[in-house]
C-alpha positions, 0 to 999 in steps of 0.5 A: 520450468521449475526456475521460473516457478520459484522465480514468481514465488519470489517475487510473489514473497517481495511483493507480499511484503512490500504491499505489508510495509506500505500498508503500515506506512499509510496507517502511520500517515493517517495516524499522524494526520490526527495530530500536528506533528513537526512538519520538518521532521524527516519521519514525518517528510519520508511518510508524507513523500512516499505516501502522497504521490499515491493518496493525491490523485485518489484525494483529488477524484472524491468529492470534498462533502464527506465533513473534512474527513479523509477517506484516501487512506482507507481506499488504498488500504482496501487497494493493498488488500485486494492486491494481497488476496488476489494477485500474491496468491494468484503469483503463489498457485502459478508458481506452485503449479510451475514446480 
């Protein structure tokens, strides 16, 4: 039992870091969206591509009369957060008792 125990602790470590990387690459979105940066450049692509897929859908179900401002990013962020706390450290105590 003690290999699946440090197998979801593993996976509880990778998942906790993937969430913090994307985290940071939504702040970088919604920081890039206050100014006008060069819309060809391949930084400004990638973060536009990873993150698009993700703020579209949440984008296209709020209403449009909040003045023109965007509220997606926020909403994910408070996604990623509540997936930190509650499934990385749920994966943390089930590995934990696994051991």
């Amino acid at each position: 039992m003690y290999l699946i125990g440090y197998f979801l602790q593993a996976l509880a470590i990778v998942l906790n870091y993937a969430l913090i990387f994307y985290m940071w690459i939504i702040i970088a979105r919604a920081v890039l969206s206050w100014v006008s940066p060069d819309p060809y450049n391949p930084i400004v692509r990638f973060i536009h591509n990873v993150t698009e897929p993700v703020l579209y859908p949440i984008r296209r179900r709020l209403p449009l009369g909040f003045g023109g401002i965007d509220f997606s990013p926020m909403l994910v962020l408070f996604a990623i957060i509540f997936l930190r706390t509650f499934l990385v450290n749920s994966l943390m105590r089930l590995a934990q008792s696994l051991l």
